[in-house]
C-alpha positions as a printed NumPy array, in Angstrom:
array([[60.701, 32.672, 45.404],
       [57.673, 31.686, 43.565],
       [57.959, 34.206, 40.26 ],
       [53.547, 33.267, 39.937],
       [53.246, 35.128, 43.134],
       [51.57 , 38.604, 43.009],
       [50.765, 41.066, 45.687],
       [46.558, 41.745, 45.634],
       [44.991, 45.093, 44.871],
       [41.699, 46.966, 45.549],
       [39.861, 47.789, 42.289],
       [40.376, 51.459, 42.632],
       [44.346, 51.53 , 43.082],
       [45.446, 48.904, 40.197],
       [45.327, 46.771, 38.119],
       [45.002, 43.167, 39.075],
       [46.934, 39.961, 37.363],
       [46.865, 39.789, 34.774],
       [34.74 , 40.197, 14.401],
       [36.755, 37.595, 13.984],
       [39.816, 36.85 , 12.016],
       [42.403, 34.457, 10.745],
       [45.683, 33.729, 12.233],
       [47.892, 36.239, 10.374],
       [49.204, 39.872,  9.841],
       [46.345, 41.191, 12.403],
       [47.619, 38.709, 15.045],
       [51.199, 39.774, 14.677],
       [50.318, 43.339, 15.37 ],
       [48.097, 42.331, 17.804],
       [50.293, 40.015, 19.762],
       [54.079, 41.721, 19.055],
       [53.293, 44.052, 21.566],
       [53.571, 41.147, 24.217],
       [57.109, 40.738, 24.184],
       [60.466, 39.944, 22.213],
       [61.696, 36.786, 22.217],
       [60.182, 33.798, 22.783],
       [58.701, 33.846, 26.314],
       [59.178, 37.197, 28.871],
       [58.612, 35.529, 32.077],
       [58.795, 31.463, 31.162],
       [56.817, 29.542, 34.162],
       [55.254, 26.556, 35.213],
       [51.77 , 26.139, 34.642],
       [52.123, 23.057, 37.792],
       [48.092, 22.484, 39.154],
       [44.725, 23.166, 37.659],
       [44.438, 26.847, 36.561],
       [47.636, 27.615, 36.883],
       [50.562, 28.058, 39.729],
       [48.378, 30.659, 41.901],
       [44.982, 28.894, 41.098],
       [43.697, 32.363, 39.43 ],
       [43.466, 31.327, 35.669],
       [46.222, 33.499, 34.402],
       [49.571, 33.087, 33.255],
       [52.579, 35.666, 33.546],
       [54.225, 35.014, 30.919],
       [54.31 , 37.154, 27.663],
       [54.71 , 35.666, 24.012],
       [55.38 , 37.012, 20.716],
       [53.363, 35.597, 17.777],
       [55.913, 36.24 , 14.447],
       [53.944, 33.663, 12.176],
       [52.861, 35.168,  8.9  ],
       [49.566, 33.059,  8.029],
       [48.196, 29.988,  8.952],
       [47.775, 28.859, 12.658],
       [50.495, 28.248, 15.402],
       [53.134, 25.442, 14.9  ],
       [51.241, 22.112, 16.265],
       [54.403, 20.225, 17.95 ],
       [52.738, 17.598, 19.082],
       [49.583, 15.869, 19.023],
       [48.254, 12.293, 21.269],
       [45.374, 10.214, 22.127],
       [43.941, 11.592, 25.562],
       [40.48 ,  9.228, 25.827],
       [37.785, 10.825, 27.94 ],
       [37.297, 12.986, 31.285],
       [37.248, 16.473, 32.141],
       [41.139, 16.631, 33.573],
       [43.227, 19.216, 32.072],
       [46.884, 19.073, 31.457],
       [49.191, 20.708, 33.47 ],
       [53.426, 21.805, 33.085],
       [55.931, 21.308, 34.784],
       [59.826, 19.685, 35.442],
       [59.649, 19.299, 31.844],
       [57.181, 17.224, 31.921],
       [52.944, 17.759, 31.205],
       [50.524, 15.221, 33.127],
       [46.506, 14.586, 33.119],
       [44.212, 11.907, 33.714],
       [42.727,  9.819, 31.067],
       [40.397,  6.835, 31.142],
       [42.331,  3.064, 29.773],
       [41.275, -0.558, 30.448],
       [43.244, -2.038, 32.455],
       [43.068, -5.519, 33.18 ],
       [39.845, -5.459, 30.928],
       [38.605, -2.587, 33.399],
       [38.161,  0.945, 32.772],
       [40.751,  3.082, 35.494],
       [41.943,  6.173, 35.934],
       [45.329,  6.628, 34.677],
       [47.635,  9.956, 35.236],
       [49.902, 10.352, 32.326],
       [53.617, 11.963, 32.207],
       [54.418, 13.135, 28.898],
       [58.147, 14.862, 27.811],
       [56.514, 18.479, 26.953],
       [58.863, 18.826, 24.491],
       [57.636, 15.578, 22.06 ],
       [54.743, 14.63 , 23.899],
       [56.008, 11.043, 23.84 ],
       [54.757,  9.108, 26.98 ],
       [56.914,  8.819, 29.572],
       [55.051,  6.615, 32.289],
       [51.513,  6.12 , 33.352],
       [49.711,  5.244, 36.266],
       [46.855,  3.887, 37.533],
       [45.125,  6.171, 40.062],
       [41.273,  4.874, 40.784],
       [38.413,  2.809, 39.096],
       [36.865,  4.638, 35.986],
       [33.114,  4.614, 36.418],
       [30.969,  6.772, 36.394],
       [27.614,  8.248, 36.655],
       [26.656, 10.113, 33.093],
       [27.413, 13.132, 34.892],
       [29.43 , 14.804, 32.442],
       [28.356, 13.343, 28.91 ],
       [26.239, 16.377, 27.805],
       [27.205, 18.059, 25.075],
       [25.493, 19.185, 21.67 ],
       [24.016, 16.186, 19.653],
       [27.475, 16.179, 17.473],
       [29.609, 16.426, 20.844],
       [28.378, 14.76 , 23.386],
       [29.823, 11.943, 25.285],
       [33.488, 11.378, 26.984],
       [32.192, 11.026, 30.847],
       [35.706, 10.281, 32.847],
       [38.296, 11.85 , 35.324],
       [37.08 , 15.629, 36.415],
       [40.037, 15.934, 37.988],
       [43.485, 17.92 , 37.562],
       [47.121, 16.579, 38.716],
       [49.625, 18.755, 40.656],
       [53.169, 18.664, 40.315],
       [55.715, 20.437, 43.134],
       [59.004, 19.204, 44.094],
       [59.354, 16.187, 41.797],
       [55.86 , 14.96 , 43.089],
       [52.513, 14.695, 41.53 ],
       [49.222, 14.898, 43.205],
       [46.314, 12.867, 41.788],
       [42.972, 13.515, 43.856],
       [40.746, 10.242, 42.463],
       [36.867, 10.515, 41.615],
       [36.481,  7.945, 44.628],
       [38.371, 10.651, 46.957],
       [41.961,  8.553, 47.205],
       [44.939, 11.081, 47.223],
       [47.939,  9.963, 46.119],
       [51.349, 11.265, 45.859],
       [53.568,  9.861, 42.496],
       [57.06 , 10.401, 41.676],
       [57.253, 12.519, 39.069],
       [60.794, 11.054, 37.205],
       [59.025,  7.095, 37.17 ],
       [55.146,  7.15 , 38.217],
       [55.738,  5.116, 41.365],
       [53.354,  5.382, 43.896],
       [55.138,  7.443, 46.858],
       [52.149,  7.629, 49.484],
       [48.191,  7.427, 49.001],
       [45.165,  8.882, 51.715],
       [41.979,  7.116, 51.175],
       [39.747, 10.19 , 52.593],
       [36.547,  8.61 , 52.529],
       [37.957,  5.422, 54.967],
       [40.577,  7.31 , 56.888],
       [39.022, 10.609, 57.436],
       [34.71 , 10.102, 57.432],
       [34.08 , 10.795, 54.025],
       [31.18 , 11.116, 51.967],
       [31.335, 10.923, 47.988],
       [29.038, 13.385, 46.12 ],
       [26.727, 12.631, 43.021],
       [28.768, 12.141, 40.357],
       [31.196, 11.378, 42.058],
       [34.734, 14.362, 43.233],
       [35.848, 16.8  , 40.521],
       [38.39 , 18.529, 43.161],
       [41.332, 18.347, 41.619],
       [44.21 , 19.118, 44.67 ],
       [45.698, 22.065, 45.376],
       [49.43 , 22.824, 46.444],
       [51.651, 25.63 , 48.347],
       [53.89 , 26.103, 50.825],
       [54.79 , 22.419, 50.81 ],
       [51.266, 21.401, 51.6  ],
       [48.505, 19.833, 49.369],
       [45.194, 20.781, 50.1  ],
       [41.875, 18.527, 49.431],
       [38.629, 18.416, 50.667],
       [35.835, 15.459, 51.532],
       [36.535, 14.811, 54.823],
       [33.329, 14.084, 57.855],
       [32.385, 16.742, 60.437],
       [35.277, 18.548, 61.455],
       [37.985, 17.323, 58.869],
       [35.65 , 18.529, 55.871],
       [38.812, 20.431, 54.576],
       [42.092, 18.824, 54.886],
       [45.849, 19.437, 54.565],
       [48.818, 17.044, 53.736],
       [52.276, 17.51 , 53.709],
       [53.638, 16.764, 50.266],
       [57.063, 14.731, 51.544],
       [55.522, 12.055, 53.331],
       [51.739, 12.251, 53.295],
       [51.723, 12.937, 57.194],
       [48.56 , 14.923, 57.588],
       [49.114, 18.82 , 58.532],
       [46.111, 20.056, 59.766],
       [42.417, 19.444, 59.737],
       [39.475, 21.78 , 59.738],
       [35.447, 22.498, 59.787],
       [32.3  , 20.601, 58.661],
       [30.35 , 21.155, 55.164],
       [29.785, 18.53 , 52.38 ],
       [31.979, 18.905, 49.116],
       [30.844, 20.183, 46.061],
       [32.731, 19.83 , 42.55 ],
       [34.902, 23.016, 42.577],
       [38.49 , 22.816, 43.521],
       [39.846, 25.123, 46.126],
       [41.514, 28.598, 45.137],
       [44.527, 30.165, 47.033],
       [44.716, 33.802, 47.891],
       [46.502, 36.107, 49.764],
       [44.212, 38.621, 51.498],
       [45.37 , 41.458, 54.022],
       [48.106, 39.836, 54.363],
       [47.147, 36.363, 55.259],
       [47.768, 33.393, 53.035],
       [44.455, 31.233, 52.66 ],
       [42.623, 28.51 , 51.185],
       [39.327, 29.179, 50.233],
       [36.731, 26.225, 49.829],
       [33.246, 26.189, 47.992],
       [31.507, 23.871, 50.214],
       [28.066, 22.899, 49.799],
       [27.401, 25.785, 52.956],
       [28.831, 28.402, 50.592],
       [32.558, 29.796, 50.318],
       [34.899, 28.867, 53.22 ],
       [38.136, 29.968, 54.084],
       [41.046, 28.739, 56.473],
       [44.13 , 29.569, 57.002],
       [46.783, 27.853, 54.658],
       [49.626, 27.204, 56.736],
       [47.17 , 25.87 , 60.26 ],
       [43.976, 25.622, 58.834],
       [42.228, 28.038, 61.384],
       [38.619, 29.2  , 60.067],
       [39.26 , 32.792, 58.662],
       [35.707, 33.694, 57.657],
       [32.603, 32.437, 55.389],
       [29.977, 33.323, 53.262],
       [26.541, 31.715, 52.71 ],
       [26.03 , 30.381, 49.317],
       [23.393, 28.034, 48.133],
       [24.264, 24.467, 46.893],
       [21.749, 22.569, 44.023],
       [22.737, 19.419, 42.543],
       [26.027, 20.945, 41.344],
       [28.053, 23.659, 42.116],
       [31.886, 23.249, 39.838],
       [33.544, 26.558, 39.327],
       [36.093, 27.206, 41.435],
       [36.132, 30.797, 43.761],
       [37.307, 33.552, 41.458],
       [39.745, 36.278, 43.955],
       [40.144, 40.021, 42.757],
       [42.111, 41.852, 45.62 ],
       [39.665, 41.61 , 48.56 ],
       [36.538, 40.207, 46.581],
       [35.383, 36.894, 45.946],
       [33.467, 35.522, 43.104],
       [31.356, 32.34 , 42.971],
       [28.582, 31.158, 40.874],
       [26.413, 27.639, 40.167],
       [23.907, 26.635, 38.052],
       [19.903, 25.057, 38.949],
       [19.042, 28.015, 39.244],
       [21.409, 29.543, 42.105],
       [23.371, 31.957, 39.976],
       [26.223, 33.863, 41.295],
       [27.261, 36.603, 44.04 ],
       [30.511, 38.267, 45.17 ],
       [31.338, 39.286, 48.614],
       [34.291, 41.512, 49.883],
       [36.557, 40.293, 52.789],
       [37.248, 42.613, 55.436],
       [39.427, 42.511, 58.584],
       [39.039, 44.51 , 61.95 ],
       [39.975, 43.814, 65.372],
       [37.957, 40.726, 65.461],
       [38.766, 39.094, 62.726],
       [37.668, 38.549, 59.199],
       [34.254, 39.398, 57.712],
       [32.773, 38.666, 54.231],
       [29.814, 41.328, 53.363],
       [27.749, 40.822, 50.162],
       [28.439, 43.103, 47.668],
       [25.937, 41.484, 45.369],
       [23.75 , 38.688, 44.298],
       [22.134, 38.123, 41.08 ],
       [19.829, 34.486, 41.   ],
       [18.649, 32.162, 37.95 ],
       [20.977, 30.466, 35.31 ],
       [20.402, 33.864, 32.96 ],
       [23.316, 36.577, 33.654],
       [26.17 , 35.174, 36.073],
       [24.888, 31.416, 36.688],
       [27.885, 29.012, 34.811],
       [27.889, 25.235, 35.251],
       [31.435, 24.168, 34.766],
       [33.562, 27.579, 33.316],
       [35.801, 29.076, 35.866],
       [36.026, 33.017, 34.991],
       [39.103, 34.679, 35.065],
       [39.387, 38.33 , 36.068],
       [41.492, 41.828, 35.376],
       [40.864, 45.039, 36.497],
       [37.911, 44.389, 38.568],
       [36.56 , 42.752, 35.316],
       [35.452, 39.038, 34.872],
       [36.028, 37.034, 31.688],
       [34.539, 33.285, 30.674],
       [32.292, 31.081, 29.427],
       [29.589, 32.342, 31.846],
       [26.426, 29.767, 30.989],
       [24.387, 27.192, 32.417],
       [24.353, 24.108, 30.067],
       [24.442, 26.157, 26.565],
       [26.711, 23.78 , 25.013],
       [28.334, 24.813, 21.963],
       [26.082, 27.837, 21.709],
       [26.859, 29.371, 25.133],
       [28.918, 32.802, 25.293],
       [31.811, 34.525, 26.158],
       [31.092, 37.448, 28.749],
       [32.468, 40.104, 30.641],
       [31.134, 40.961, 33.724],
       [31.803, 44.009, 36.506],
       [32.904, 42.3  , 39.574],
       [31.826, 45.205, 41.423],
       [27.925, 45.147, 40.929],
       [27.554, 41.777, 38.523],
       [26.185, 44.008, 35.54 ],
       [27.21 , 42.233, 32.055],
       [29.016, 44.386, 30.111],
       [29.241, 42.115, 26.919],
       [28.775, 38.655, 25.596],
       [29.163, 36.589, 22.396],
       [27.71 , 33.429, 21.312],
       [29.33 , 30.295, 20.145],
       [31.591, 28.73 , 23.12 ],
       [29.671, 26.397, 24.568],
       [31.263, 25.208, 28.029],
       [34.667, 25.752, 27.415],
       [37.506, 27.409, 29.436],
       [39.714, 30.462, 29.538],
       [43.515, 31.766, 30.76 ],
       [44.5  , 35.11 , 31.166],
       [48.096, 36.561, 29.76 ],
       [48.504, 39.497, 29.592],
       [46.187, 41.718, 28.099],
       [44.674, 38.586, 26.279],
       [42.169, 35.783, 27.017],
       [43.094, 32.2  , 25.322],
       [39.601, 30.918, 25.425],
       [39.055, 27.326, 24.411],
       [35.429, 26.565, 23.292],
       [33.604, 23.665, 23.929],
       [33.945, 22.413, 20.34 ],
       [37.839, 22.805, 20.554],
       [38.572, 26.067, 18.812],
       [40.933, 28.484, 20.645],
       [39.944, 31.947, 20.639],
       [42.603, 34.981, 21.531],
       [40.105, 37.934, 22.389],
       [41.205, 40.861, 24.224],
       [40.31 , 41.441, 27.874],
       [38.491, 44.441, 27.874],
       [34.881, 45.31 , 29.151],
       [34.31 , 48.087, 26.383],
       [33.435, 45.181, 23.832],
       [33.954, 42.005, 21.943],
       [37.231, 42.06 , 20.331],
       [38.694, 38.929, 18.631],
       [41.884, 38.59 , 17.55 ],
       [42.228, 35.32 , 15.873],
       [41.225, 31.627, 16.152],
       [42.056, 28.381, 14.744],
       [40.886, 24.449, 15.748],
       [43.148, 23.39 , 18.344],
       [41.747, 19.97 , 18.973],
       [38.595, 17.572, 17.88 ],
       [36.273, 16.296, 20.288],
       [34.678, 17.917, 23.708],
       [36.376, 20.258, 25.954],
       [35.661, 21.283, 29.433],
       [39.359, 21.473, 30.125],
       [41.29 , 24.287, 31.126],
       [44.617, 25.1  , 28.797],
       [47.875, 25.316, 30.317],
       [50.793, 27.551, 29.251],
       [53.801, 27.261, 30.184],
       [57.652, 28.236, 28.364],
       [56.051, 29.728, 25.463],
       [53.601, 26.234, 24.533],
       [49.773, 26.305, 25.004],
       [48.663, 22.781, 25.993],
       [44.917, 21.672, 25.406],
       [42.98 , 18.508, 25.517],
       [39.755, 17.385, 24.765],
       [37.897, 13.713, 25.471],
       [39.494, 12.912, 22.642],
       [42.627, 14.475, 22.294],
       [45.562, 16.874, 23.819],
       [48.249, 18.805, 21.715],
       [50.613, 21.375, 22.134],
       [51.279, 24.487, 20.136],
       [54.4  , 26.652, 19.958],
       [53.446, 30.337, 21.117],
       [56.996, 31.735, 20.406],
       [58.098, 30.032, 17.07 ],
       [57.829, 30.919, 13.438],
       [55.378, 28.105, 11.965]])
């Protein structure tokens, strides 16, 4: 049994997953309540946000440090791209940019979580690149390279390249196991910029999408590669796929360039859609809360949230709301997380290093509060607390409520850009930046 897996809720029966100060006596009290011990629930943090795709983690940690910031246990080189790390089998992995053979390439790394020493890397695809993702603030700008996320299950890691090539590594060495070239075997079509999708895995499948008309959204079976099922027509955008379970049906659901589609996970049969504009971008992955579904882009097209309803004839997604422009609920890049019918990020259209942290009510898209000064960063849900990682490489604890701002502590986790996502897993927050990724001990006295 999966211990990531949670039942869903409606907002009004539960609660769903889930001025500042210096690391010290206010962060014990604020974090001791989390648990004893060094990690309550330790878990895998094995694909891009996280085991269930929703951002959170369920672990609990205890913070017994008197001063200073958490123990750094290990820091490395991690040169450019978006990719994030992810945890798991011991083991953390991402995708960095390295010459090889005197040419830039993708390369997925294995490092020993523990030391961070390398353990094998990989080539996975040709690094180059469009300029796409070298914004930043004139003093952090730069680092274009892999957008996408590995995923680890059963001793395998997924890379999905920028030129759409999925291929299957063993975990233990790096060797190539299988590889699906979805632009020449399926009819696929690259988007500007080139794929951010990182893949997604359950149930012994891994999910991608890119595919022509009627194999836009595709299915793999992690063993061998054979291909599980294929399904409907709709151009890619940059956000990777969520998973949900909803009324009782395990799904997949896609932000295509037609809006938000989902399938089934297991066959891949068309559950139900919702319309959603597509302008030069659209990145953030579907946010799921229960039986409602978040999504937002920038250039202009905002964001919306629909709830998903079954009767006799199927599913149905009706519009709950829909608020346009890049002002209130429009982000570029930050995937919200949410708890208790709540919504937490770096909600902003291309506000780097100035953009803020908000908190938004899923259920009519009203801003409840927001604080300058993250930029395009990302943030994780545990417990009762958001780890949010600014653009500029602090990391923030706040507390996840829609009354107000409430910080707990901070401290400068890495230098350089981030658009990366942290990972925690077994009591260690992992974070990386186009520059660099450490790791930092959540459960030990520094």
């Amino acid at each position: 049994m999966n211990p990531l897996r949670c039942s869903t809720f409606d907002f009004e029966r539960a609660a769903v997953t889930g001025g500042a100060c210096r690391w010290g006596s206010l962060l014990v009290a604020a974090l001791a309540c989390l648990a004893g011990g060094t990690a309550g629930m330790a878990a895998d943090w094995n694909q891009y946000r996280g085991a269930q795709t929703e951002g959170a983690s369920p672990e609990t940690i205890r913070a017994d440090w008197q001063g200073g910031a958490p123990k750094s246990l290990w820091r490395v080189p991690t040169p450019a791209g978006l990719s994030s790390f992810v945890a798991g089998e011991g083991k953390v992995f991402t995708v960095v940019t390295r010459d090889i053979d005197s040419a830039p390439a993708e390369v997925c790394l294995a490092l020993d979580a523990t030391t961070g020493k390398e353990l094998w890397a990989t080539p996975t695809g040709t690094a180059k690149y469009q300029g796409g993702a070298d914004s930043g603030t004139p003093d952090n700008k730069g680092g274009d390279g892999p957008r996408s996320t590995p995923a680890v299950s059963g001793g395998h890691v997924f890379v999905y390249s920028s030129t759409m090539v999925l291929q299957c590594l063993d975990a233990a060495s790096g060797k190539v196991l299988w590889s699906k070239d979805v632009i020449a075997s399926f009819g696929g079509k690259n988007i500007g910029w080139q794929s951010a999708m990182s893949p997604v895995v359950d149930g012994g499948l891994v999910y991608v999408a890119g595919g022509g008309a009627g194999q836009s959204m595709l299915a793999f079976k992690q063993a061998t590669g054979d291909l599980a099922w294929k399904s409907g027509d709709g151009g890619i955008t940059h956000a990777t796929p969520s998973m949900a379970t909803i009324h009782g049906v395990r799904q997949i659901i896609y932000l295509l360039q037609t809006g938000l589609v989902s399938v089934e996970a297991a066959s891949g049969k068309p559950l139900w859609k919702y319309a959603f504009p597509y302008k030069v971008s659209t990145a953030c992955s579907p946010v799921v809360a229960g039986d409602v579904v978040f999504c937002t882009a920038g250039y202009e097209v905002g964001g919306a949230a629909c709830q998903v309803v079954r009767n006799d004839g199927g599913f149905e997604a009706k519009e709950l709301w829909r608020v346009k422009g890049d002002k209130d609920v429009a982000s570029l890049w930050s995937t919200p997380v949410q708890k208790d019918g709540f919504l937490y990020g770096m909600i902003s259209f291309k506000r780097f290093g100035s953009g803020p942290l908000k908190c938004v009510d899923l259920k009519t898209g009203a801003v409840r509060w927001e604080q300058p000064g993250f930029g395009a960063g990302q943030v994780i849900l545990t417990g009762k607390y958001l780890l949010a990682l600014a653009d500029d490489g602090q990391l923030v604890i706040v507390e996840a409520v829609p009354d107000a701002y409430k910080e707990v502590a901070r401290f400068k986790a890495v230098a350089g850009k981030c658009w990366s996502t942290p990972a925690l897993s077994n009591g260690h927050l992992f974070v990386r930046s186009t520059k660099e990724g450490a790791c930092f001990d959540l459960a030990a006295v520094k």
